[in-house]
Gaussian input, Z-matrix of N, CA and C with variables (Angstrom, degrees):
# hf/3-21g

backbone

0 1
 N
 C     1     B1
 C     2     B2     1     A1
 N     3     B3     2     A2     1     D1
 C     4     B4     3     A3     2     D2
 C     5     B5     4     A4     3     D3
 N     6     B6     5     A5     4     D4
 C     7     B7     6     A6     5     D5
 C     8     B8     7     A7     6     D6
 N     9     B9     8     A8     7     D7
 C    10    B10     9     A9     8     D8
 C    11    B11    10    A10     9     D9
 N    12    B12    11    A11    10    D10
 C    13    B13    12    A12    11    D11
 C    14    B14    13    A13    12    D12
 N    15    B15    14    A14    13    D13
 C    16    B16    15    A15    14    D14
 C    17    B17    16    A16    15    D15
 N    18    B18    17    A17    16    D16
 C    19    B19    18    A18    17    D17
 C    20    B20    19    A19    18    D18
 N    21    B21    20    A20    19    D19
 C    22    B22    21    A21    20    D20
 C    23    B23    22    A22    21    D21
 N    24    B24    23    A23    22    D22
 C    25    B25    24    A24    23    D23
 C    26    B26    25    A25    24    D24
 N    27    B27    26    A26    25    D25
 C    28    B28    27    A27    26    D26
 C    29    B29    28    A28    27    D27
 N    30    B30    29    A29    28    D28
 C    31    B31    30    A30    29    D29
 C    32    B32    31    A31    30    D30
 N    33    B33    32    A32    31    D31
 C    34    B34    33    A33    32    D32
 C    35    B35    34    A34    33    D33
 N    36    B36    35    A35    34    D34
 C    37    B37    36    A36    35    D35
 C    38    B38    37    A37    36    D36
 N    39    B39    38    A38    37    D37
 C    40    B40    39    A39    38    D38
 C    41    B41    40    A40    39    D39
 N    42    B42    41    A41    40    D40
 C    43    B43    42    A42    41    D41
 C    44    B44    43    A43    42    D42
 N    45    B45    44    A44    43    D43
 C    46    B46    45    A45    44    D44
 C    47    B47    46    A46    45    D45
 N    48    B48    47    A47    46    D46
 C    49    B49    48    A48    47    D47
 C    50    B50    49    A49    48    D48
 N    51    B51    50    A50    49    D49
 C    52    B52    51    A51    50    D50
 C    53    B53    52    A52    51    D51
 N    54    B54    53    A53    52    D52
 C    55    B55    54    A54    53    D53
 C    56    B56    55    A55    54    D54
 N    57    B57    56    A56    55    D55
 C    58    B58    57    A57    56    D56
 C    59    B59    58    A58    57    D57
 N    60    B60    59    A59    58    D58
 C    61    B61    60    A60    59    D59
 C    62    B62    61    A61    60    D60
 N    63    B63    62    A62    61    D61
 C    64    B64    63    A63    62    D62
 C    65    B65    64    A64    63    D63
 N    66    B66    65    A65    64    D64
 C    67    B67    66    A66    65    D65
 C    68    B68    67    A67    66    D66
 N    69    B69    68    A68    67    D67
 C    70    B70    69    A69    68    D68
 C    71    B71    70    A70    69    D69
 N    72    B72    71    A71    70    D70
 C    73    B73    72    A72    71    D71
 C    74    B74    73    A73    72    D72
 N    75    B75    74    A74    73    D73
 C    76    B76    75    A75    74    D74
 C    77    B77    76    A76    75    D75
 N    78    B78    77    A77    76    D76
 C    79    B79    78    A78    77    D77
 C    80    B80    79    A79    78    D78
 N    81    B81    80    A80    79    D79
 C    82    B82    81    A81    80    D80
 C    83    B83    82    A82    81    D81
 N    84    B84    83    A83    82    D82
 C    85    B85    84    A84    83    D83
 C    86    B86    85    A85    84    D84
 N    87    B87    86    A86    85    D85
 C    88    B88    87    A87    86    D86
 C    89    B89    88    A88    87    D87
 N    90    B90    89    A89    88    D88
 C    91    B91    90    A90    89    D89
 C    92    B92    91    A91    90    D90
 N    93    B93    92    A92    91    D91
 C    94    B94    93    A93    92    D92
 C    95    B95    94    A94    93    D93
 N    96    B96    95    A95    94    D94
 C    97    B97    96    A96    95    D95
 C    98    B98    97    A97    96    D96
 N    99    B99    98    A98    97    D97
 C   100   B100    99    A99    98    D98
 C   101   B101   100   A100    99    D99
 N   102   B102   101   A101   100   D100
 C   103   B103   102   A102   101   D101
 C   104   B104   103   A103   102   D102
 N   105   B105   104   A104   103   D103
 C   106   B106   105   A105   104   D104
 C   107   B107   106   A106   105   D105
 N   108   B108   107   A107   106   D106
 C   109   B109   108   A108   107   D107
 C   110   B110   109   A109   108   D108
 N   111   B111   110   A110   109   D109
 C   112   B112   111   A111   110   D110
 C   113   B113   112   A112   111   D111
 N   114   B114   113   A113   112   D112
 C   115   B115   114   A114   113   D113
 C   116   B116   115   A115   114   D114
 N   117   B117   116   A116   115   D115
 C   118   B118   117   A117   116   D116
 C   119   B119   118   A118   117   D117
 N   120   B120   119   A119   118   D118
 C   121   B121   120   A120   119   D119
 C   122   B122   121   A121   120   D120
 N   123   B123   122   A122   121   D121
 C   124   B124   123   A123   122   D122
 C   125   B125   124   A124   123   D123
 N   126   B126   125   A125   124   D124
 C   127   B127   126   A126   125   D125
 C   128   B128   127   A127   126   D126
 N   129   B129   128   A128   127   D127
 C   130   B130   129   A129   128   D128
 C   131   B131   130   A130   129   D129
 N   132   B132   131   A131   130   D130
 C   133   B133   132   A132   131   D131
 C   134   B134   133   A133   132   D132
 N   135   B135   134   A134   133   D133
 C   136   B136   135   A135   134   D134
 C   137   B137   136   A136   135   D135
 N   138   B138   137   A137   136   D136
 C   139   B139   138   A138   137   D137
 C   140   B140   139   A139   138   D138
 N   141   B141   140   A140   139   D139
 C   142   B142   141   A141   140   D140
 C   143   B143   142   A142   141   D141
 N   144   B144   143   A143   142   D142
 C   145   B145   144   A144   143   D143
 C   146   B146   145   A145   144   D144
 N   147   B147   146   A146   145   D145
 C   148   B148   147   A147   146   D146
 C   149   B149   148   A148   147   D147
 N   150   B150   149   A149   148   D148
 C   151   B151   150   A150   149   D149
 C   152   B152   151   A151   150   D150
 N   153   B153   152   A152   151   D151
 C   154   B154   153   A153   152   D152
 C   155   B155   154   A154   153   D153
 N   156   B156   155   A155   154   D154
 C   157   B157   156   A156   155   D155
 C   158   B158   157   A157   156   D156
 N   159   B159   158   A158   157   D157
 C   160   B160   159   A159   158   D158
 C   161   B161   160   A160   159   D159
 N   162   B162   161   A161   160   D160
 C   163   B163   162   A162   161   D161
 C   164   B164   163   A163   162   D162
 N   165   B165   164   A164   163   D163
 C   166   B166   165   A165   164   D164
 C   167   B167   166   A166   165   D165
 N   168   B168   167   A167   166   D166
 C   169   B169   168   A168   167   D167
 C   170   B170   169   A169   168   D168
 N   171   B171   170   A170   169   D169
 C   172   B172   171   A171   170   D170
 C   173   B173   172   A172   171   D171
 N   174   B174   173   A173   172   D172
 C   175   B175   174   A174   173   D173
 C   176   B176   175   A175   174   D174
 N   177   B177   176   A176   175   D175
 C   178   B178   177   A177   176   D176
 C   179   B179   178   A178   177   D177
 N   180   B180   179   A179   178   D178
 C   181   B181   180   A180   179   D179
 C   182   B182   181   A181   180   D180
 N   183   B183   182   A182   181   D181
 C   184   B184   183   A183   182   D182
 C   185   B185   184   A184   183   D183
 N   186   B186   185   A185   184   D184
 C   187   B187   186   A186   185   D185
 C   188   B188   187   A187   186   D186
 N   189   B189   188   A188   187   D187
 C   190   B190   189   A189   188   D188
 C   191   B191   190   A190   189   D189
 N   192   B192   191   A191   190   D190
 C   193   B193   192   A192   191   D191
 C   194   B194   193   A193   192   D192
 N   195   B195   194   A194   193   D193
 C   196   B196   195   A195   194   D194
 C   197   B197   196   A196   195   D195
 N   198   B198   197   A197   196   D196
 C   199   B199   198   A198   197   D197
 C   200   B200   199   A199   198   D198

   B1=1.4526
   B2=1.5191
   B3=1.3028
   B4=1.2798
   B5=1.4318
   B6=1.0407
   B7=1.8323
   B8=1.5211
   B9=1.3572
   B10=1.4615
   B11=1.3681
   B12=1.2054
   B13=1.4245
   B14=1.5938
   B15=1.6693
   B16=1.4841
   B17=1.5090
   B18=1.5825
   B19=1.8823
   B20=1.8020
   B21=1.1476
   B22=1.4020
   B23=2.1278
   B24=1.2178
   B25=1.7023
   B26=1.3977
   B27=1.0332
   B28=1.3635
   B29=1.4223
   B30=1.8254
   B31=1.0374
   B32=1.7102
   B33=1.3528
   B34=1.4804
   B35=1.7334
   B36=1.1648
   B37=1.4828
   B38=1.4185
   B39=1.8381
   B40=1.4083
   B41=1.5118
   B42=1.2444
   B43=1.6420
   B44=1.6194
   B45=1.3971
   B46=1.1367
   B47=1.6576
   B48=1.5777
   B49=1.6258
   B50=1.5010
   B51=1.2818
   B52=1.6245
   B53=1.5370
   B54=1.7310
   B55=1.5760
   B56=1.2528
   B57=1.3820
   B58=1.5041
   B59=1.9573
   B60=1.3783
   B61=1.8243
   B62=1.4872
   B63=0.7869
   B64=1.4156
   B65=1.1007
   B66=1.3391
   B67=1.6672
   B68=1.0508
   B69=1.3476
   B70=1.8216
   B71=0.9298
   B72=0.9472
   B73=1.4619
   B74=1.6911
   B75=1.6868
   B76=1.2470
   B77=1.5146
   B78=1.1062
   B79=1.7581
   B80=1.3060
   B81=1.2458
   B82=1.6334
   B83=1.6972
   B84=1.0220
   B85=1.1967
   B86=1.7613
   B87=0.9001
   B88=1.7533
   B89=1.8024
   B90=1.5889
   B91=1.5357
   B92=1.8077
   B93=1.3310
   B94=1.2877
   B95=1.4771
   B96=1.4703
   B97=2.0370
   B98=1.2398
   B99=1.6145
   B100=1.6482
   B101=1.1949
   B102=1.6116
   B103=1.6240
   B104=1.2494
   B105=1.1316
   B106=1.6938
   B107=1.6198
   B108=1.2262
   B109=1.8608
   B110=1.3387
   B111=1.3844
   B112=1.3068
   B113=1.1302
   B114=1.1803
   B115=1.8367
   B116=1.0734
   B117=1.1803
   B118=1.6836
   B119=1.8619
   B120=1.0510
   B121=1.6250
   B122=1.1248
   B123=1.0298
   B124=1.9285
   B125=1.3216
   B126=1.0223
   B127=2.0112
   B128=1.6346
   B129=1.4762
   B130=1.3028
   B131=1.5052
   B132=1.5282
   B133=1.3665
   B134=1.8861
   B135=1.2648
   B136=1.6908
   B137=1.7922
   B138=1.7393
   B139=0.6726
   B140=1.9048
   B141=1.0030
   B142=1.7283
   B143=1.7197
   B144=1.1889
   B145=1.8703
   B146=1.5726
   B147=1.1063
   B148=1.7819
   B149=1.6713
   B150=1.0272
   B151=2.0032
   B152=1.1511
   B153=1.6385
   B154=1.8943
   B155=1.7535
   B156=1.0595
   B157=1.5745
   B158=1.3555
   B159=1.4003
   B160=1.4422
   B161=1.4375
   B162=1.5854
   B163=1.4180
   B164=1.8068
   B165=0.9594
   B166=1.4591
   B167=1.5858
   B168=1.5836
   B169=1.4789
   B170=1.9194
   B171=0.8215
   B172=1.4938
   B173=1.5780
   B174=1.2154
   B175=1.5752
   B176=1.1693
   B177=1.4725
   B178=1.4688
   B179=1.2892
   B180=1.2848
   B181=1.3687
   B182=1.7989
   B183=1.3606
   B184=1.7506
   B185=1.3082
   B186=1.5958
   B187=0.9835
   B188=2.3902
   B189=1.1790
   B190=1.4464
   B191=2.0333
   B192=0.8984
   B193=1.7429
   B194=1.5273
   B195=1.5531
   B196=1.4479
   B197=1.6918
   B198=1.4804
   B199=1.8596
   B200=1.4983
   A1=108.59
   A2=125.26
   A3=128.77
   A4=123.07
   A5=104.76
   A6=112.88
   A7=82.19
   A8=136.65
   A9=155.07
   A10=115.07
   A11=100.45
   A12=124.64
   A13=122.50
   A14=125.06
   A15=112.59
   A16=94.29
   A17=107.03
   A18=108.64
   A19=103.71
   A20=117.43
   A21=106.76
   A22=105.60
   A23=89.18
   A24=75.60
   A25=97.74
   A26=100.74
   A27=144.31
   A28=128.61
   A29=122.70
   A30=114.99
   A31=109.41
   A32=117.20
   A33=115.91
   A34=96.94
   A35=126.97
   A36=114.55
   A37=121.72
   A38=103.52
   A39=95.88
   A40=106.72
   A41=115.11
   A42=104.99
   A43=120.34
   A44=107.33
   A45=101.60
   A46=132.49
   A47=87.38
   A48=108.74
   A49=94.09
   A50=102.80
   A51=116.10
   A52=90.89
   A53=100.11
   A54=116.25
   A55=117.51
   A56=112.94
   A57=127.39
   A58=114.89
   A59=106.62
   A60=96.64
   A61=117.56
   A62=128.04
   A63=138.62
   A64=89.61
   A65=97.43
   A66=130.30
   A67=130.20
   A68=149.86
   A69=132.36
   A70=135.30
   A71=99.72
   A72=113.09
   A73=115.21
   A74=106.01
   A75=122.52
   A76=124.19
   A77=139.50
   A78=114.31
   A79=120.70
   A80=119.41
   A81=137.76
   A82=109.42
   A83=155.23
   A84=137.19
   A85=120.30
   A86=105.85
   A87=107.17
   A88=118.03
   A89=89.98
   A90=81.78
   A91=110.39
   A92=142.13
   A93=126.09
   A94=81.05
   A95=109.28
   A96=147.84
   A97=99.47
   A98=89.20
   A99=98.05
   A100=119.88
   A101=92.68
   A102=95.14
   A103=128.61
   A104=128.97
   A105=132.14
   A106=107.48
   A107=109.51
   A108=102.04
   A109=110.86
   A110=125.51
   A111=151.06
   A112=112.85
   A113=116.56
   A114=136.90
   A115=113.25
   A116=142.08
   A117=146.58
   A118=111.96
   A119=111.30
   A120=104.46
   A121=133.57
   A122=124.58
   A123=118.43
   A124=105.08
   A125=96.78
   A126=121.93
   A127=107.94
   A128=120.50
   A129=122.30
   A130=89.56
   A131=118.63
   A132=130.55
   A133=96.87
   A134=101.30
   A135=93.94
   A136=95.63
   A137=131.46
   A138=111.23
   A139=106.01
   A140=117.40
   A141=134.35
   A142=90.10
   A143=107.18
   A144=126.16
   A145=94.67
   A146=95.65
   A147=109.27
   A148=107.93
   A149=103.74
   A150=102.69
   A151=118.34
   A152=114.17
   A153=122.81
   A154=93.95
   A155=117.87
   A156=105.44
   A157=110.99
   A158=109.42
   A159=111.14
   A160=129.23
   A161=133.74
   A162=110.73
   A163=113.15
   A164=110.25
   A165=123.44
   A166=113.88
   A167=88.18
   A168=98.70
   A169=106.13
   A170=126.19
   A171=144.61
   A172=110.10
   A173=124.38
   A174=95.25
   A175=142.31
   A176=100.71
   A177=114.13
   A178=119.68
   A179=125.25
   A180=140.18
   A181=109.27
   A182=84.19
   A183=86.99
   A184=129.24
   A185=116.97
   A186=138.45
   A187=103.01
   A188=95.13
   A189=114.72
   A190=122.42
   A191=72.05
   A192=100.84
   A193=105.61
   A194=118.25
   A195=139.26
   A196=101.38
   A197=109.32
   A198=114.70
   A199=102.28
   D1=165.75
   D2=175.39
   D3=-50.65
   D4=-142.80
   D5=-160.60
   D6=-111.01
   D7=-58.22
   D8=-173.03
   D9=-51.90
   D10=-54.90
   D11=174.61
   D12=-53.12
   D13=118.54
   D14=175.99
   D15=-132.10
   D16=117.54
   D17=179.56
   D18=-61.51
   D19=155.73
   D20=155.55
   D21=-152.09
   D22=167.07
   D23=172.88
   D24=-111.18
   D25=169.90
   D26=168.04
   D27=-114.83
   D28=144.16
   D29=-170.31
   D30=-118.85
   D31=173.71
   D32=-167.76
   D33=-48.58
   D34=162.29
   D35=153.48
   D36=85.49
   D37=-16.53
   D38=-165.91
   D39=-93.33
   D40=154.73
   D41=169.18
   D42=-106.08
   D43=148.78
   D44=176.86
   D45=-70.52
   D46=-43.93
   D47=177.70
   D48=-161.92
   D49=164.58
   D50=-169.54
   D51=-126.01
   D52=145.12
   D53=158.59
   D54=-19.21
   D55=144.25
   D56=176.93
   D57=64.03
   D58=-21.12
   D59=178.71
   D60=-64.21
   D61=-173.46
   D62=175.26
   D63=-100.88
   D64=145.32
   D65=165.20
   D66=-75.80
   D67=73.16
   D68=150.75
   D69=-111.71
   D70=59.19
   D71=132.45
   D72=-171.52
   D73=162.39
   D74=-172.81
   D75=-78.22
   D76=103.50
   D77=-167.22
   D78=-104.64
   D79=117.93
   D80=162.83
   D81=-33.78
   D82=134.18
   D83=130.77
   D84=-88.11
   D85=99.50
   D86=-174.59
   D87=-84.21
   D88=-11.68
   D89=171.60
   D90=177.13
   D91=126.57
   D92=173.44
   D93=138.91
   D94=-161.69
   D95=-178.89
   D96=-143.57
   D97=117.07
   D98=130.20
   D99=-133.41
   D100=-147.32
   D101=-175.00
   D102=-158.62
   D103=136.47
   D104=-145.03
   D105=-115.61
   D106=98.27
   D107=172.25
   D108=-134.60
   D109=167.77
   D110=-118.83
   D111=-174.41
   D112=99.65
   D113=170.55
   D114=-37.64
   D115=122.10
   D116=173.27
   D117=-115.28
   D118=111.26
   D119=143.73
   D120=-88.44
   D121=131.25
   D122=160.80
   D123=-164.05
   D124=160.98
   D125=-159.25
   D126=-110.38
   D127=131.95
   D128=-177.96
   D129=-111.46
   D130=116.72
   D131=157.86
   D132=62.33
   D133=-100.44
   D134=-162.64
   D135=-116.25
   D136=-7.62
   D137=-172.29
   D138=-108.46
   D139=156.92
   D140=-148.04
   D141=-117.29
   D142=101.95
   D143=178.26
   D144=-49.21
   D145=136.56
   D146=163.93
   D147=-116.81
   D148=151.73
   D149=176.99
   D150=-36.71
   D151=-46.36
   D152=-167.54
   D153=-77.96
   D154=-4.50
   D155=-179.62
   D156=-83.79
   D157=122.38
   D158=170.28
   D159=-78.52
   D160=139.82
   D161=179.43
   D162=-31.11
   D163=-66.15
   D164=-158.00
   D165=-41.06
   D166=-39.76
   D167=-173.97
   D168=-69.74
   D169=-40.77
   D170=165.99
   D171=-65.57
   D172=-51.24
   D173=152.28
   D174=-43.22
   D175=-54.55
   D176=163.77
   D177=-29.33
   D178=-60.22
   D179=169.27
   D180=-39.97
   D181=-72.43
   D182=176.42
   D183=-37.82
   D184=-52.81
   D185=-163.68
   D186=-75.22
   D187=-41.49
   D188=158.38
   D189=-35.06
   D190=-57.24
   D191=-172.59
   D192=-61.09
   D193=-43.93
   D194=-171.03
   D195=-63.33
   D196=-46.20
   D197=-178.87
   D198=-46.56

């Protein structure tokens, strides 16, 4: 790799950087999976999604409300 460039590994689980930090640095992937996710809020009618809530389960709700 270049002069700039420093390979390193990584292990299952580890993160590189988390939502919202600043960035410095750029990352190569040269070989393996990962995986990239992104925190969401949003609110069905009057109730306010928590992480353990599954869509389905919150449809449910929605769809509830409509009877």
């Amino acid at each position: 790799m270049g002069e700039d460039f420093k390979p390193m590994k990584v292990h299952r689980g580890q993160y590189l950087f988390h939502e919202k930090e600043n960035a410095d640095f750029v990352y190569i992937i040269k070989s393996g999976e990962f995986k990239i996710t992104k925190e969401i809020m949003f609110s069905v009618e009057d109730k306010t999604a928590q992480p353990t809530d599954s869509l389905e389960d919150l449809l449910k709700i929605r769809d509830s409300k409509k009877r």
